[in-house]
C-alpha positions as CSV (number, residue, x, y, z in Angstrom):
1,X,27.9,43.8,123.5
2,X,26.9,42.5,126.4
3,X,24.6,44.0,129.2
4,X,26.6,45.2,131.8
5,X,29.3,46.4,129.1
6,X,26.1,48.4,128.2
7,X,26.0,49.4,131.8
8,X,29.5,50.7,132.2
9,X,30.0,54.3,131.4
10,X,33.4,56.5,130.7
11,X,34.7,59.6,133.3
12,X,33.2,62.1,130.4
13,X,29.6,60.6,130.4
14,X,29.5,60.5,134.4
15,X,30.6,63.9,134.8
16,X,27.8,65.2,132.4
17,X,25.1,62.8,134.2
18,X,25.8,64.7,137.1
19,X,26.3,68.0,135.7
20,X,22.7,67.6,134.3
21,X,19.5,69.3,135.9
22,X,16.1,67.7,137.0
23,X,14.6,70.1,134.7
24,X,11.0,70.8,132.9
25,X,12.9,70.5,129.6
26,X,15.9,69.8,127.8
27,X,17.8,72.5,127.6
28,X,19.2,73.0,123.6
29,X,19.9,76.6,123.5
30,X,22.0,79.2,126.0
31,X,19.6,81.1,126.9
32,X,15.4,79.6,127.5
33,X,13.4,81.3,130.1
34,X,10.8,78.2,129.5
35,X,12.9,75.9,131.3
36,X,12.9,75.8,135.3
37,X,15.6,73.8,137.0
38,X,13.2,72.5,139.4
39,X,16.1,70.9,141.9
40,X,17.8,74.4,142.0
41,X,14.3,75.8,142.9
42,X,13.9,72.6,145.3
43,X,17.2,72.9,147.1
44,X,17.2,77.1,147.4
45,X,13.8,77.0,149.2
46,X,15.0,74.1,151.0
47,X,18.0,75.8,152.4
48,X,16.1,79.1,153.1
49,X,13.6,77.1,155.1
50,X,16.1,75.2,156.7
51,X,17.7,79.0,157.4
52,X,14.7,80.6,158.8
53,X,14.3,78.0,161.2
54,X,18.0,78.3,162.3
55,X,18.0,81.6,163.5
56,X,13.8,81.2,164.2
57,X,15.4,78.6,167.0
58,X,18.3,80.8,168.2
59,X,15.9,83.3,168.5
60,X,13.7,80.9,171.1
61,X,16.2,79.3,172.5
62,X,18.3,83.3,173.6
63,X,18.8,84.2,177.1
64,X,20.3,87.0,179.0
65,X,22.4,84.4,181.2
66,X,25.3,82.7,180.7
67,X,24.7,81.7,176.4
68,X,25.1,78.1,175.5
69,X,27.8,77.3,172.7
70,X,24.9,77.2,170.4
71,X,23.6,80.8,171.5
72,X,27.1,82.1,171.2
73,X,27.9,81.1,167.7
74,X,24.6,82.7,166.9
75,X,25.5,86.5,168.4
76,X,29.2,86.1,166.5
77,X,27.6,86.0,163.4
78,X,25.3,88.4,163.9
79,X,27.9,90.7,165.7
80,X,30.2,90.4,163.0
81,X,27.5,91.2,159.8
82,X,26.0,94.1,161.9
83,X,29.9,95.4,162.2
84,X,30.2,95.0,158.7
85,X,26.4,96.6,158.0
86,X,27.6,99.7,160.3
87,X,31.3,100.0,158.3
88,X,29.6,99.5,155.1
89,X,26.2,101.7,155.1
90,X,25.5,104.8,156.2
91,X,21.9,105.5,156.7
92,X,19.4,103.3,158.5
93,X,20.3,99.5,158.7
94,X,16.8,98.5,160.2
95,X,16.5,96.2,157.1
96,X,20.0,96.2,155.4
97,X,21.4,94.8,158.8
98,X,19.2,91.5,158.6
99,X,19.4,91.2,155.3
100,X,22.6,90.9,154.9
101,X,22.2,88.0,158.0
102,X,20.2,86.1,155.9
103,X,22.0,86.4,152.6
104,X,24.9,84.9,154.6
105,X,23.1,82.3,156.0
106,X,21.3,81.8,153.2
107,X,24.2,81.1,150.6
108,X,26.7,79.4,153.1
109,X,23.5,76.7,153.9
110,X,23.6,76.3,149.7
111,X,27.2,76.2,149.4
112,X,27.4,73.7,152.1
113,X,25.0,71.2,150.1
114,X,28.2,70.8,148.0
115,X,29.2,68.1,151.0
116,X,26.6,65.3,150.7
117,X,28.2,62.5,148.7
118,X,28.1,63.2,145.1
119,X,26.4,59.6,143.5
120,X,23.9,60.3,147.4
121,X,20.8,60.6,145.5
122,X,21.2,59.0,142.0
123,X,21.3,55.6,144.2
124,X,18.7,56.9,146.4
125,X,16.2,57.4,143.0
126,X,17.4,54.0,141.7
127,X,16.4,52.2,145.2
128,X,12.8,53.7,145.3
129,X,12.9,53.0,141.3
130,X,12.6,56.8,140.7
131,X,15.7,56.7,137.9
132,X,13.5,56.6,135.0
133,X,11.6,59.8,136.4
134,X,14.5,61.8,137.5
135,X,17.5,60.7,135.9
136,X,19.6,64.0,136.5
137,X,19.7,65.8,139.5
138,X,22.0,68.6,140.7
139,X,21.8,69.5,144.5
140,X,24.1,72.6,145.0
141,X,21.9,75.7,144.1
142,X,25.0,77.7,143.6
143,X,26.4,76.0,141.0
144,X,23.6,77.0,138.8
145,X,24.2,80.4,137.2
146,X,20.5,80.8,137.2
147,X,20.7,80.3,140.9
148,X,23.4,83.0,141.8
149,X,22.4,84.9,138.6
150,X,18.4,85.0,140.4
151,X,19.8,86.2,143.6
152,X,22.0,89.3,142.3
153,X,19.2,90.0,140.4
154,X,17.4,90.7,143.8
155,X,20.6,92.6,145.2
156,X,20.4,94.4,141.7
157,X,16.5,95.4,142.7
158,X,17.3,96.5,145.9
159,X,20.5,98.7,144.8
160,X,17.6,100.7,142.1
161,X,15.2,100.5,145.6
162,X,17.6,102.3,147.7
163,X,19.2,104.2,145.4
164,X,15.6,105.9,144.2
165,X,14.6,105.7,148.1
166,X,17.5,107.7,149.3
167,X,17.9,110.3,146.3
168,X,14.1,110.7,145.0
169,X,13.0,109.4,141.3
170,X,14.6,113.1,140.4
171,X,17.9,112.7,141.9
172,X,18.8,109.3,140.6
173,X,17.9,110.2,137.2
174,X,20.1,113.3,137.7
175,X,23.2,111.2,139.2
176,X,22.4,108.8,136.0
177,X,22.5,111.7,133.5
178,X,25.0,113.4,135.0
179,X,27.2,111.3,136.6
180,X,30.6,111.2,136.5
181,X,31.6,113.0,133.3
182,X,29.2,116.0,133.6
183,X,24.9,116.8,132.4
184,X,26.8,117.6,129.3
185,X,27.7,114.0,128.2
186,X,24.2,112.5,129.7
187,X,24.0,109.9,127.0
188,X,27.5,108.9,128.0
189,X,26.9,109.2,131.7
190,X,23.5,106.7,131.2
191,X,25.3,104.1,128.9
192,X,28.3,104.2,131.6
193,X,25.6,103.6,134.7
194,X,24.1,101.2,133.0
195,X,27.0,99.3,132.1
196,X,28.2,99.7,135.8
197,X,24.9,98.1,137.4
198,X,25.2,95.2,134.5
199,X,28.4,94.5,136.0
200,X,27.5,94.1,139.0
201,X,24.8,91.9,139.0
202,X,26.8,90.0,136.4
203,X,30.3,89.8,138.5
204,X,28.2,88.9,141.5
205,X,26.1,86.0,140.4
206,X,29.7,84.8,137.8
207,X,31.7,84.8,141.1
208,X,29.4,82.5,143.4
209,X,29.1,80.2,140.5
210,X,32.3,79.7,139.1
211,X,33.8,78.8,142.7
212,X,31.0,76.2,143.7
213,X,31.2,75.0,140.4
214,X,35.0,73.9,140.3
215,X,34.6,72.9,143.9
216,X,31.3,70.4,142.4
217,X,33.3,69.4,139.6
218,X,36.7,68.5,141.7
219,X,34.7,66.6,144.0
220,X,33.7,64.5,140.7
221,X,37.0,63.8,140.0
222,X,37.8,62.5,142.9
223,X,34.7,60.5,143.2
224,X,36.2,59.3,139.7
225,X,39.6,58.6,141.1
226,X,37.9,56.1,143.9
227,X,36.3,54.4,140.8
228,X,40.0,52.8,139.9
229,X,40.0,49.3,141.0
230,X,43.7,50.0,142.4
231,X,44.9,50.6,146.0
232,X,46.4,54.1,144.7
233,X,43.1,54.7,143.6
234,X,41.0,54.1,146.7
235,X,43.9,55.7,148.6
236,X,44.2,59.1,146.7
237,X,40.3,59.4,147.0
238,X,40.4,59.1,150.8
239,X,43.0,61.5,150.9
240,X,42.3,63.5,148.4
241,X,38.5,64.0,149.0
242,X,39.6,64.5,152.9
243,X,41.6,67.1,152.1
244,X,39.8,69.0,149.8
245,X,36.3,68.5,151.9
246,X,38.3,70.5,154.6
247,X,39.5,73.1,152.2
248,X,36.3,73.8,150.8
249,X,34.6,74.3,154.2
250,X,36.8,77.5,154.1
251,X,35.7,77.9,150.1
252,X,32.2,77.4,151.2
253,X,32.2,80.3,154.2
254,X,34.2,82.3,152.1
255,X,32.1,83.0,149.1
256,X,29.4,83.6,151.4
257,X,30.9,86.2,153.1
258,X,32.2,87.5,149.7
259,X,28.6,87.7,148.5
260,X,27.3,89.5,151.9
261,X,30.1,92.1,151.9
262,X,29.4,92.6,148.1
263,X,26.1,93.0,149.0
264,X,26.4,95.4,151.8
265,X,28.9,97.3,149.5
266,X,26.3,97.9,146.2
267,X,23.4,99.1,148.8
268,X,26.1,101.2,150.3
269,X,26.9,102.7,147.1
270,X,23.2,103.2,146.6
271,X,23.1,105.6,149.9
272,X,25.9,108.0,148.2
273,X,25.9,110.2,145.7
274,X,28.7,110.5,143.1
């Protein structure tokens, strides 16, 4: 066999070279807390960052005159979470309010890594002769289920924080024991809360990934379909990737929104008793 025969690699095997993770370790079992995806880590703190100083600018930049386009796409976002914030939770939104800013910000600014070019920095690595160091990296944080699992969990902290905060230590033990059958079926009632809080940190982080991870794996295929030394080929891709690059700017605003509202909804929930 010769050496660029060697070189060539099928659709399956490039799929799963991308799907792979710049990671401390090979990953052989479904669950291992010893291994860190370190380009998920990377990329989240990169888009947070990248976040902060977004709205740190609009922030500077705000004036009581006439906004600038860049000022006034800044107060329709934040007019439109606080309207959500005031729909969703009733109690004080000092803190629920911005925080449901930045978890929008936050996870459309991830999402919306999913439109660099998919082979962007596997020839950027072989350039600078980096391939041998970091021969898989994935650049989307949100689709990897640690990613969107790690950030429910923190939604899952803050539902236990507000729920304890609003109700006293007492009372949410109570409403845990007691709700919604009844003190008399507490074990019931606790296996049934539990359950209910599993779910939610679960459904939320599942939902985040599973859309960026079909929009990151269709993008692949088209990537694959401008691979085909035909004119069909090269013309499908253009088309294709055009039209679904479009789409998924809705896909990518969408689950962001999704995740916020979901958000504001749990710490809502938290406020109320059953």
């Amino acid at each position: 066999m010769t050496e660029a025969a060697r070189d060539v690699i099928t659709p399956s095997e490039y799929i799963q070279h991308h799907l792979g993770h710049f990671a401390t370790s090979h990953q052989a079992k479904v669950v291992d807390f010893s291994i860190i995806n370190m380009d998920t880590i990377f990329w989240s703190v990169f888009a947070g960052v990248l976040g902060c100083l977004f709205m740190y600018l609009a922030a500077r930049k705000a004036t009581s005159s006439v906004p600038g386009r860049f000022q006034a796409f800044v107060e329709m976002v934040v007019e439109m979470v606080d309207g959500q914030a005031k729909a969703i939770v009733h109690g004080d939104r000092s803190f629920i309010a911005p925080l449901a800013l930045t978890v929008f910000i936050w996870v459309a600014l991830m999402n919306s890594l999913d439109f660099l070019p998919v082979d962007m920095f596997s020839s950027l690595f072989k350039m600078i002769g980096l391939d041998s160091v970091i021969s898989h990296h994935r650049v989307v944080p949100t689709a990897d289920l640690n990613g969107t699992l790690g950030i429910a969990l923190g939604v899952l902290a803050l539902m236990l924080y507000y729920s304890i905060k609003i109700k006293g230590a007492g009372g949410f033990v109570h409403e845990l024991l007691s709700a919604p059958f009844g003190i008399w079926l507490a074990p019931f009632n606790l296996l049934l809360n539990i359950i209910e809080f599993a779910a939610k940190t679960v459904s939320l982080g599942m939902r985040l990934f599973g859309n960026m991870y079909a929009g990151e794996l269709l993008f692949l295929l088209i990537a694959l379909l401008g691979s085909t030394a035909t004119a069909f080929g090269f013309v499908g891709h253009v088309v294709a990737g055009s039209i679904w690059a479009i789409f998924h700017i809705l896909i990518v605003l969408l689950q962001a929104f999704i995740f916020m509202m979901l958000t504001l909804v749990y710490i809502g929930q938290a406020h109320e008793a059953h």
